[in-house]
N, CA, C and O atoms as a MOPAC input file, in Angstrom:
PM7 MOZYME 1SCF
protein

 N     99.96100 1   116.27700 1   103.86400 1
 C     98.61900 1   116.79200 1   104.08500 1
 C     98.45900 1   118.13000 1   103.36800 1
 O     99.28600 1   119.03600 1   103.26600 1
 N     97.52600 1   118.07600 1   103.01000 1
 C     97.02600 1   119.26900 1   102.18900 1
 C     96.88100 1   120.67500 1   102.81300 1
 O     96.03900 1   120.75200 1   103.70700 1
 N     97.52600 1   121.74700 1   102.51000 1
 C     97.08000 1   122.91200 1   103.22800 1
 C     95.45000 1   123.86200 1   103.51500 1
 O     94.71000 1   124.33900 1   102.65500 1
 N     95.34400 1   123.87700 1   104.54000 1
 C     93.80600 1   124.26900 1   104.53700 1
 C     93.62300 1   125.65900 1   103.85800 1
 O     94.47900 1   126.54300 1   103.88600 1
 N     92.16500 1   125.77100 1   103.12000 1
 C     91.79700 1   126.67400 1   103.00600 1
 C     91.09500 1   127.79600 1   103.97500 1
 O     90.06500 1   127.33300 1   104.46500 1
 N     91.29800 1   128.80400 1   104.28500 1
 C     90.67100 1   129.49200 1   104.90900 1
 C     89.27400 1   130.35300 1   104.41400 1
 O     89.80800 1   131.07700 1   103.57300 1
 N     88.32900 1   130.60400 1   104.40300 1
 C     86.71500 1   131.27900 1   104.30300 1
 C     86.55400 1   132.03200 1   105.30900 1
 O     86.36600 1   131.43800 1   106.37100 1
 N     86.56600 1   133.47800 1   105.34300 1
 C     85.81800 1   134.07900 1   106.12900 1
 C     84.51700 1   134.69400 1   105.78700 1
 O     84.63700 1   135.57400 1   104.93500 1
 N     82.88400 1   134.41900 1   106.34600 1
 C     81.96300 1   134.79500 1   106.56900 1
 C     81.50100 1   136.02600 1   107.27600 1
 O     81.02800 1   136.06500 1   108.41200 1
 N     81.76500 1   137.35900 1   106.19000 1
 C     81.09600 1   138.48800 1   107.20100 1
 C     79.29800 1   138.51300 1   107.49200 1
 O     78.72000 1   139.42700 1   108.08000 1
 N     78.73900 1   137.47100 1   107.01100 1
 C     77.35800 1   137.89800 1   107.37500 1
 C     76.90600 1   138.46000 1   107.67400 1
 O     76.40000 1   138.45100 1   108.79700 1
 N     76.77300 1   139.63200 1   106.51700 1
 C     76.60100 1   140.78600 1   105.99600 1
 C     74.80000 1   140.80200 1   105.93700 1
 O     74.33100 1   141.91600 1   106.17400 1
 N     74.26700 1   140.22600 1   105.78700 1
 C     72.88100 1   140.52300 1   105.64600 1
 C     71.97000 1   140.23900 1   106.91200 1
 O     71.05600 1   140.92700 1   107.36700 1
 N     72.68500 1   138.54800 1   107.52400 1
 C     71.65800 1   138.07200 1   108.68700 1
 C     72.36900 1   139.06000 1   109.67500 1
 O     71.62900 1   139.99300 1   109.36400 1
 N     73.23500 1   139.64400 1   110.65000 1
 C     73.68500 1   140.33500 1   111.17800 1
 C     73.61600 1   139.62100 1   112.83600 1
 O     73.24300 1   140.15700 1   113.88000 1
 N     74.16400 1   138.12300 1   112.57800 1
 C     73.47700 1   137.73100 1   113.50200 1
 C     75.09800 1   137.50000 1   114.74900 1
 O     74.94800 1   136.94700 1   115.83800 1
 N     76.59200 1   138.07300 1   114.24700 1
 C     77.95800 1   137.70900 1   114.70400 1
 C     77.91200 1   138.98000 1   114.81500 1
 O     77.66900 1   139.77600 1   113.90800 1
 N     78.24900 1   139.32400 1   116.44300 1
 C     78.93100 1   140.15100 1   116.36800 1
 C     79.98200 1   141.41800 1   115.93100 1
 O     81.17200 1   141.16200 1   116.11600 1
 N     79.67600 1   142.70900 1   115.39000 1
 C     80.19500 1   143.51600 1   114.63900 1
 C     81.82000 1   143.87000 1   115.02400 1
 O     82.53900 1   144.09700 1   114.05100 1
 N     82.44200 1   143.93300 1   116.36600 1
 C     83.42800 1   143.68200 1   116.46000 1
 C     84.15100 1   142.48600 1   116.51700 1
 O     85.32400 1   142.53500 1   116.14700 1
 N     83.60600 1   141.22500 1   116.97600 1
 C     83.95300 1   139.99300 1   116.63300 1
 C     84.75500 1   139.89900 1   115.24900 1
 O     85.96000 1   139.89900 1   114.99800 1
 N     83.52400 1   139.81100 1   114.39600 1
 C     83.80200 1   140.13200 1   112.55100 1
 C     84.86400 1   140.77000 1   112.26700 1
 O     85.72300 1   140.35800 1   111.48800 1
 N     84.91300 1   142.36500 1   113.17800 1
 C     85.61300 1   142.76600 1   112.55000 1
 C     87.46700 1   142.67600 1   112.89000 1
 O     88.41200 1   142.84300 1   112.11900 1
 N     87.43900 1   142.38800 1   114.16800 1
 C     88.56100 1   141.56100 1   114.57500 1
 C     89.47200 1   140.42400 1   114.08400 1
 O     90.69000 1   140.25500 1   114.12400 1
 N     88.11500 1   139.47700 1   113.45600 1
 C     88.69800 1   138.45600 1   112.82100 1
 C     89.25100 1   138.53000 1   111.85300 1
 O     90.06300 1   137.66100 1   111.53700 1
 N     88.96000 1   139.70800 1   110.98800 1
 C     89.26000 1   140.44100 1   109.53200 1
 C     90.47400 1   140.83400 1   109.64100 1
 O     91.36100 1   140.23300 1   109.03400 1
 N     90.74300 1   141.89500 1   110.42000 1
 C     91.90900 1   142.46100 1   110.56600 1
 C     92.76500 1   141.25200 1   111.37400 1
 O     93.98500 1   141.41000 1   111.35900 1
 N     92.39300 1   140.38700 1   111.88400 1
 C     93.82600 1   139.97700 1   112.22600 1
 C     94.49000 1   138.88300 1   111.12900 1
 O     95.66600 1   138.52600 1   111.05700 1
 N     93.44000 1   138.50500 1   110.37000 1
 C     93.36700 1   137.78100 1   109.13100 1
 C     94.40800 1   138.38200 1   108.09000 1
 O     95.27700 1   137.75000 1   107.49100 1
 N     94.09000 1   139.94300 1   107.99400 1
 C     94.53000 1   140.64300 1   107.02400 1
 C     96.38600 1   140.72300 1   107.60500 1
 O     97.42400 1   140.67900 1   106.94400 1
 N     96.19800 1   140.82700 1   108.78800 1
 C     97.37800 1   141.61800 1   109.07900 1
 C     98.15800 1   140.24700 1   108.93800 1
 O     99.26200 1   140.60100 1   108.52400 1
 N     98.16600 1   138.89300 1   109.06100 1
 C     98.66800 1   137.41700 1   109.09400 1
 C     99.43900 1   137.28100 1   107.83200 1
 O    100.23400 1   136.34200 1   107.79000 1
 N     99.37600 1   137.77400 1   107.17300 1
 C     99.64900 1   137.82400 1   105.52600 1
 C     99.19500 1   136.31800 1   104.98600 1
 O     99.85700 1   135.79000 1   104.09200 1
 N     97.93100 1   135.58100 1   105.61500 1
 C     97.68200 1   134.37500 1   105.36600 1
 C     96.91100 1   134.56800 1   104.25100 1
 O     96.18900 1   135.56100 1   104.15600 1
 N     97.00900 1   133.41400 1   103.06500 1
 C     95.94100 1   133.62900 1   101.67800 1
 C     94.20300 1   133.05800 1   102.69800 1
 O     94.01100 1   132.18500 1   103.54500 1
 N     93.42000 1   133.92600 1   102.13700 1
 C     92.17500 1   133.54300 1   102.48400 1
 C     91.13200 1   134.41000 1   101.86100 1
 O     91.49500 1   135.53000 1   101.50200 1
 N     89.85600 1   134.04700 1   101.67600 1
 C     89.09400 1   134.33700 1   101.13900 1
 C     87.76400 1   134.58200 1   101.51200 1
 O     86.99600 1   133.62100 1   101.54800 1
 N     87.25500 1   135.99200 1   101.87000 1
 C     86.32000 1   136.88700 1   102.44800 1
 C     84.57300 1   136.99700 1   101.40600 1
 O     84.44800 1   137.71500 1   100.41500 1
 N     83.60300 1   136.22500 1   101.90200 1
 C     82.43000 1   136.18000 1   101.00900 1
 C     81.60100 1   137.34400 1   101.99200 1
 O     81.85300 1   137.52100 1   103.18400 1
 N     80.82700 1   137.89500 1   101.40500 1
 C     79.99600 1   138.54700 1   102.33600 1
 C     78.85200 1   138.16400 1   103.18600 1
 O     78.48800 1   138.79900 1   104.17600 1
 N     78.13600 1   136.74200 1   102.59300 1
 C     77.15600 1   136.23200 1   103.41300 1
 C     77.13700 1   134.50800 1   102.58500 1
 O     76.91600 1   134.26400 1   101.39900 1
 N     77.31500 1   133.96100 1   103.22000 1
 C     77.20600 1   132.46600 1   102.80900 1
 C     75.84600 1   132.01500 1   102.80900 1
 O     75.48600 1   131.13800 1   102.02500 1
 N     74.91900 1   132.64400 1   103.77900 1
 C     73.73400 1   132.28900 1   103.53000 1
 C     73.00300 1   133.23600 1   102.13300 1
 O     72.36600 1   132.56100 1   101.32400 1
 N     73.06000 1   134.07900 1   101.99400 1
 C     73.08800 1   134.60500 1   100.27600 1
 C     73.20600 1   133.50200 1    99.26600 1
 O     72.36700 1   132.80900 1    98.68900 1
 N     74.94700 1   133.58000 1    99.22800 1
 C     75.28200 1   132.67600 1    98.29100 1
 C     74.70300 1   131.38000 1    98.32500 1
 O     74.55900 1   130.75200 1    97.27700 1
 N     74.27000 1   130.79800 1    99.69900 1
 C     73.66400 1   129.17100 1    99.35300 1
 C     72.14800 1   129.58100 1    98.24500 1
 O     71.79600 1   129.12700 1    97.15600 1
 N     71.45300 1   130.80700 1    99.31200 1
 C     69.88500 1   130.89900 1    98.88100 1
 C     70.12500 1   131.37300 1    97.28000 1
 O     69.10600 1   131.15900 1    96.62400 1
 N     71.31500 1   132.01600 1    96.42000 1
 C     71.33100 1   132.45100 1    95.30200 1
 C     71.73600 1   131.14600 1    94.27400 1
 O     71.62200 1   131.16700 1    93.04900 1
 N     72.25600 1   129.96800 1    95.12700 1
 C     72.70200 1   129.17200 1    94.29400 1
 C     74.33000 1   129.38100 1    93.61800 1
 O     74.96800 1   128.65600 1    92.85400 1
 N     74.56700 1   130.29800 1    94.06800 1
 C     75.56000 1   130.97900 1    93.93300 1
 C     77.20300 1   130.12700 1    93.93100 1
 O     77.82800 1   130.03700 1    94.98800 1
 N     77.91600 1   129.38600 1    92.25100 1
 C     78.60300 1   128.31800 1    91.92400 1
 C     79.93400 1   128.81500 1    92.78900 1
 O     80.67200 1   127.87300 1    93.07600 1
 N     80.29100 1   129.85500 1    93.16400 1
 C     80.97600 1   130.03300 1    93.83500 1
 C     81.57100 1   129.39400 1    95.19400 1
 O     82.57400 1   128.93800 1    95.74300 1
 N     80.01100 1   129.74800 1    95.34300 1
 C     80.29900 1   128.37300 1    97.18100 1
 C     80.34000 1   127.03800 1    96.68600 1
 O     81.02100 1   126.48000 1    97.54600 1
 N     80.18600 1   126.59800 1    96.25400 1
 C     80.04000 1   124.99500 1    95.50000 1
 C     82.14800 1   124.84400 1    95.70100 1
 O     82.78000 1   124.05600 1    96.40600 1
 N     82.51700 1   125.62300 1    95.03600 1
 C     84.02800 1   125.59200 1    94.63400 1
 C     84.67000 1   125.95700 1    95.87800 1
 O     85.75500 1   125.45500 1    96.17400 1
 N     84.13000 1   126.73100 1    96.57600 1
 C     84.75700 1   126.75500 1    97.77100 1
 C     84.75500 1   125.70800 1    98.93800 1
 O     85.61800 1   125.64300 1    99.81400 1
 N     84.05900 1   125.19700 1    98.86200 1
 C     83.58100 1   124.18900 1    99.95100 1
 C     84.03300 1   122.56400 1    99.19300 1
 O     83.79200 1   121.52900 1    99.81300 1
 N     84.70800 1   122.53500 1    97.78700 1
 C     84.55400 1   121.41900 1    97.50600 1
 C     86.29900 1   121.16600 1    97.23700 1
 O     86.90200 1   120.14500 1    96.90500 1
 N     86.65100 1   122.16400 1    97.45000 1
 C     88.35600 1   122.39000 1    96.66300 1
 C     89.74300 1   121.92900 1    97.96600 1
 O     90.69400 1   122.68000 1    98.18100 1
 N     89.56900 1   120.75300 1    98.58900 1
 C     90.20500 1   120.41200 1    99.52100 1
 C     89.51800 1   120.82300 1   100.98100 1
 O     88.30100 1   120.98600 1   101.06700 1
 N     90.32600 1   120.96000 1   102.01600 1
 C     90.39300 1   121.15900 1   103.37600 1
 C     90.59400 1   122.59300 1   103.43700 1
 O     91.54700 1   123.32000 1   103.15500 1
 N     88.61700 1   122.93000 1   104.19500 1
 C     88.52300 1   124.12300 1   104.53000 1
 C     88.31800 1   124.55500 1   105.83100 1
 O     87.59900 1   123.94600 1   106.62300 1
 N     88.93500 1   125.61000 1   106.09900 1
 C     88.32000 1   126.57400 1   107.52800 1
 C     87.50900 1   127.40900 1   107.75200 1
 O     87.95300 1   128.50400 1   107.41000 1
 N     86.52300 1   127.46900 1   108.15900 1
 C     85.56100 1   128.28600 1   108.13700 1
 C     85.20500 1   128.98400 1   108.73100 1
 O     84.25300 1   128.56300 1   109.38800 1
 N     85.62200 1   130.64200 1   109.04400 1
 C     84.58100 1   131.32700 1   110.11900 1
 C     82.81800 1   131.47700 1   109.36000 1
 O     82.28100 1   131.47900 1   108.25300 1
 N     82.46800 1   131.58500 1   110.79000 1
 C     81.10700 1   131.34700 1   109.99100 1
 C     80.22100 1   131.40100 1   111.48500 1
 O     80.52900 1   131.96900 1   112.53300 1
 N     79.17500 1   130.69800 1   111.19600 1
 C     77.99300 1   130.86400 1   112.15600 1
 C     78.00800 1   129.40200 1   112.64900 1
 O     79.13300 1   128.90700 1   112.58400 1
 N     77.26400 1   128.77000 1   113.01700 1
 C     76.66000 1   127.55400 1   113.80500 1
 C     77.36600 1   126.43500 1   111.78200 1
 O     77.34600 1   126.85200 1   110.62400 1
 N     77.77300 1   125.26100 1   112.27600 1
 C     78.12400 1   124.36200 1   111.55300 1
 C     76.83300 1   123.77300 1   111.16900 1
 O     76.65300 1   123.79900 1   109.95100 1
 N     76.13500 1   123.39000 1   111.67400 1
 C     74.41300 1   122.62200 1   111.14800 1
 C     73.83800 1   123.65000 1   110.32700 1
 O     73.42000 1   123.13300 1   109.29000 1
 N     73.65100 1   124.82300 1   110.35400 1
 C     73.36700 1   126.32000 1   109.77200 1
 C     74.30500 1   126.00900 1   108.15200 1
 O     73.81900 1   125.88100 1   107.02900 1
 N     75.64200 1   125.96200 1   108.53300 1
 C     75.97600 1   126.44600 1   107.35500 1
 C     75.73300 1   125.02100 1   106.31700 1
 O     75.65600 1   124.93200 1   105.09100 1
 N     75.65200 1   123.93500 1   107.46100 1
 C     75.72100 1   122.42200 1   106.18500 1
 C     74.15100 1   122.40900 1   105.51300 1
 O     73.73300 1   122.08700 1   104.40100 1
 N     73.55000 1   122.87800 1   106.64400 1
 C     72.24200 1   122.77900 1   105.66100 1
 C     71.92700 1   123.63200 1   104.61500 1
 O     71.26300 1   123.39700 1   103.60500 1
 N     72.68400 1   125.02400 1   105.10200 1
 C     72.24100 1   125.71600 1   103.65000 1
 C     72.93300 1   125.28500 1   102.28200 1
 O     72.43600 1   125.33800 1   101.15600 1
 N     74.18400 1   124.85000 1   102.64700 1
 C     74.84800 1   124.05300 1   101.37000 1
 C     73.99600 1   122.96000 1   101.09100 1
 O     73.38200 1   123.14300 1   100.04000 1
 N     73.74900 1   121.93900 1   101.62500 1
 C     72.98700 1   121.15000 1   101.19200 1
 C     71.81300 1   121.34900 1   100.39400 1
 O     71.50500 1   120.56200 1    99.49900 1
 N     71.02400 1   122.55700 1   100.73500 1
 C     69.68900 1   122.90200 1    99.90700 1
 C     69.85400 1   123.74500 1    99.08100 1
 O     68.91200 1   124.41400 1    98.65800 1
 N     71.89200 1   123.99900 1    98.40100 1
 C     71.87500 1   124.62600 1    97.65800 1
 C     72.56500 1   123.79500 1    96.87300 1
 O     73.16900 1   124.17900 1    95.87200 1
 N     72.51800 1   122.42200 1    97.33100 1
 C     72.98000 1   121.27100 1    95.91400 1
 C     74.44600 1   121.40800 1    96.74500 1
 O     75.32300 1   120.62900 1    96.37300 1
 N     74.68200 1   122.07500 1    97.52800 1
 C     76.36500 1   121.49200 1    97.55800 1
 C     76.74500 1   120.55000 1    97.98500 1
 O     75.92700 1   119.82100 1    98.54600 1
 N     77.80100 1   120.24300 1    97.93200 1
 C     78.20500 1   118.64000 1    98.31100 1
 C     78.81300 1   119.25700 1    99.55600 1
 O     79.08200 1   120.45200 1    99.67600 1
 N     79.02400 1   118.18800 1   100.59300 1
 C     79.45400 1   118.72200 1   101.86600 1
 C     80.41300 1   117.24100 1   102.77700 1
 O     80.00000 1   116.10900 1   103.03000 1
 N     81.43500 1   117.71900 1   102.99800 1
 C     82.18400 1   116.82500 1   103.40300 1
 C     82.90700 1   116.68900 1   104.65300 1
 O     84.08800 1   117.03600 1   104.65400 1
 N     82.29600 1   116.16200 1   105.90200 1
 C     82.70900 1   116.36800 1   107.17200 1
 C     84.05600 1   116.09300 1   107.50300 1
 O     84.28300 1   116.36200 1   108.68200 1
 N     84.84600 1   115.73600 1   106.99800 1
 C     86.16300 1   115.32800 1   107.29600 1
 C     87.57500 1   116.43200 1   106.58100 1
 O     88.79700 1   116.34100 1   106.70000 1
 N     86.75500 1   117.36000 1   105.89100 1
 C     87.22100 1   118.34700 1   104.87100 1
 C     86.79500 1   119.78000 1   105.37900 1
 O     87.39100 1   120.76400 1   104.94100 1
 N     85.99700 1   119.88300 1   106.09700 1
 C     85.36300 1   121.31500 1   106.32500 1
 C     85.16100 1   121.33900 1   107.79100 1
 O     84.17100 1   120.88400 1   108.36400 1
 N     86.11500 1   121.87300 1   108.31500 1
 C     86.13600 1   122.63000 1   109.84400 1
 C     84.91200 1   124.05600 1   110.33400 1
 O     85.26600 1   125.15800 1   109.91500 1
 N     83.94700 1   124.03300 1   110.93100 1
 C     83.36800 1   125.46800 1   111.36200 1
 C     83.75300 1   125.98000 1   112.84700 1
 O     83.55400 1   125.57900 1   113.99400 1
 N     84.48200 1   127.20000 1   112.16300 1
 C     84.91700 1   127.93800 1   113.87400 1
 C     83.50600 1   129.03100 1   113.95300 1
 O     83.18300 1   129.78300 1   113.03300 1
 N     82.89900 1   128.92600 1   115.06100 1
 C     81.52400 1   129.62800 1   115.10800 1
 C     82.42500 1   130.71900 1   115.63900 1
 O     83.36500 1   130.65700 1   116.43200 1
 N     81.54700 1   132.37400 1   114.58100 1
 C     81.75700 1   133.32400 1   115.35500 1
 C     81.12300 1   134.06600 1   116.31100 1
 O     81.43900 1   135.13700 1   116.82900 1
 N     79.72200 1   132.99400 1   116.55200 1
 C     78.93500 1   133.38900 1   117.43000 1
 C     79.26200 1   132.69300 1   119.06800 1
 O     78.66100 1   133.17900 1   120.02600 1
 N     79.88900 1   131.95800 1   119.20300 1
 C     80.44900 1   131.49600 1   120.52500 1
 C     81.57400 1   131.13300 1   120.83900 1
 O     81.80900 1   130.40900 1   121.80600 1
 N     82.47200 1   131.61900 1   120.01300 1
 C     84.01800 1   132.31400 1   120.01600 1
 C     84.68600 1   133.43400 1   119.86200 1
 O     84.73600 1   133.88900 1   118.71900 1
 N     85.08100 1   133.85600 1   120.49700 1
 C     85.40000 1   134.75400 1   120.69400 1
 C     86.88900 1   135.15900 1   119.53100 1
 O     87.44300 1   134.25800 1   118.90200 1
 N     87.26600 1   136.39900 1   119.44800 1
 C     87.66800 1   136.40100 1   117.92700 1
 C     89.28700 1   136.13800 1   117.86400 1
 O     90.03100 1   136.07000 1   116.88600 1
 N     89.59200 1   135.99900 1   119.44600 1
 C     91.11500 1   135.34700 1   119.67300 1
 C     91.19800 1   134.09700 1   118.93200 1
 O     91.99600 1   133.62200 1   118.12400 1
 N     89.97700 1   133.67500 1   119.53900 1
 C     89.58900 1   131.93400 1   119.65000 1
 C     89.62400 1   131.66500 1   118.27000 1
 O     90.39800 1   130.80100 1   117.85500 1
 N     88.89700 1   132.28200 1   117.50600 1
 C     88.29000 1   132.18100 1   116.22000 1
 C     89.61200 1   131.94800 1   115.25500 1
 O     89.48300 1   131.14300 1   114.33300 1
 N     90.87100 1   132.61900 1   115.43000 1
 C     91.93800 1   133.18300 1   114.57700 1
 C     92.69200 1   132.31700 1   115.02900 1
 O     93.28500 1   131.66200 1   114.17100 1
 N     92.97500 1   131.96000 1   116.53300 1
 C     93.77300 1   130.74600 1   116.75800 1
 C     93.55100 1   129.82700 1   116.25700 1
 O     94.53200 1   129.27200 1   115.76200 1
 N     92.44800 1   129.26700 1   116.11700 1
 C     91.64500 1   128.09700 1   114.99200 1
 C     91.62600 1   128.05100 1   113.92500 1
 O     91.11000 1   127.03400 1   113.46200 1
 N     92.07300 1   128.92500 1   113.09600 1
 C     91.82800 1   129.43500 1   111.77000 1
 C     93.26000 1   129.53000 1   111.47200 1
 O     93.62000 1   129.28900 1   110.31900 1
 N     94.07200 1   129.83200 1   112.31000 1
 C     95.64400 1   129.46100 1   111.64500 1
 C     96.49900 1   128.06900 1   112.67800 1
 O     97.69600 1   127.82700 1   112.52300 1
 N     95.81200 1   127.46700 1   113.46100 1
 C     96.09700 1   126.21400 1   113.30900 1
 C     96.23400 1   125.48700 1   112.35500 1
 O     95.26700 1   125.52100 1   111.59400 1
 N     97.15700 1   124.73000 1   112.02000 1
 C     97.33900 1   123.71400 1   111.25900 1
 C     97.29900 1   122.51700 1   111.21100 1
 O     97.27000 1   121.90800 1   110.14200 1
 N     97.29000 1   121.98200 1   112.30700 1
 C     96.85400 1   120.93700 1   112.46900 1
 C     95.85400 1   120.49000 1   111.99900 1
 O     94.97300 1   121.31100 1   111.74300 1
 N     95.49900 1   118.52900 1   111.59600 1
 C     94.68300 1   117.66500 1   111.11100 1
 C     93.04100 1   118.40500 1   111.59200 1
 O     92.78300 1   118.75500 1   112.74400 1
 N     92.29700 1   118.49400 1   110.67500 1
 C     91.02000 1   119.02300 1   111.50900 1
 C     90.05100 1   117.33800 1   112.11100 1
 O     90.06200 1   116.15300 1   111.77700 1
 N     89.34700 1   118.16700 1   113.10600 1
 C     88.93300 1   117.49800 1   114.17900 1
 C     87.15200 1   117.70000 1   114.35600 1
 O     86.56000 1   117.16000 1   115.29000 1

């Protein structure tokens, strides 16, 4: 099985996750010495078209902190991305808490 990618979403513009949440998840991210990769707002990048997210979301089995999963598929979707439910995990950082969030995010296990 393929190793997951990790995405963290500071949603930086909508401001809609919690500021210590975010910033919890960051630092414990950082301190993990796990490879992962920090965008500043995914909803940006969908509304900019922005080829970046395209590659991120399309390059194997991803993890996602992020916001609400319907939120983030639709903005990929109306930004042409391809989107693949069996490939892309969303840990919401709006109703997890940032233990929760990081335990999920370095699970390894098959996503679900």
């Amino acid at each position: 099985m393929a190793e997951h990618k990790i995405v963290y979403c500071n949603c930086t513009y909508a401001r809609i996750i919690e500021k210590d949440v975010k910033q919890a998840v960051l630092q414990a991210l950082s301190e993990t010495g796990v490879a992962f990769t920090a965008v500043p707002d995914l909803c940006e990048m969908a509304a900019q078209k922005d080829p970046e997210l395209a590659r991120l979301m399309s390059t194997g089995p991803v993890k996602l902190a992020a916001c609400y999963k319907r939120a983030v598929k639709g903005l990929c979707h109306s930004s042409g991305v391809t989107w693949n439910d069996d490939d892309i995990e969303v840990i919401n950082m709006r109703e997890t808490d940032a233990e929760g969030v990081v335990k999920a995010l370095l699970n390894t296990e098959a996503l679900s």
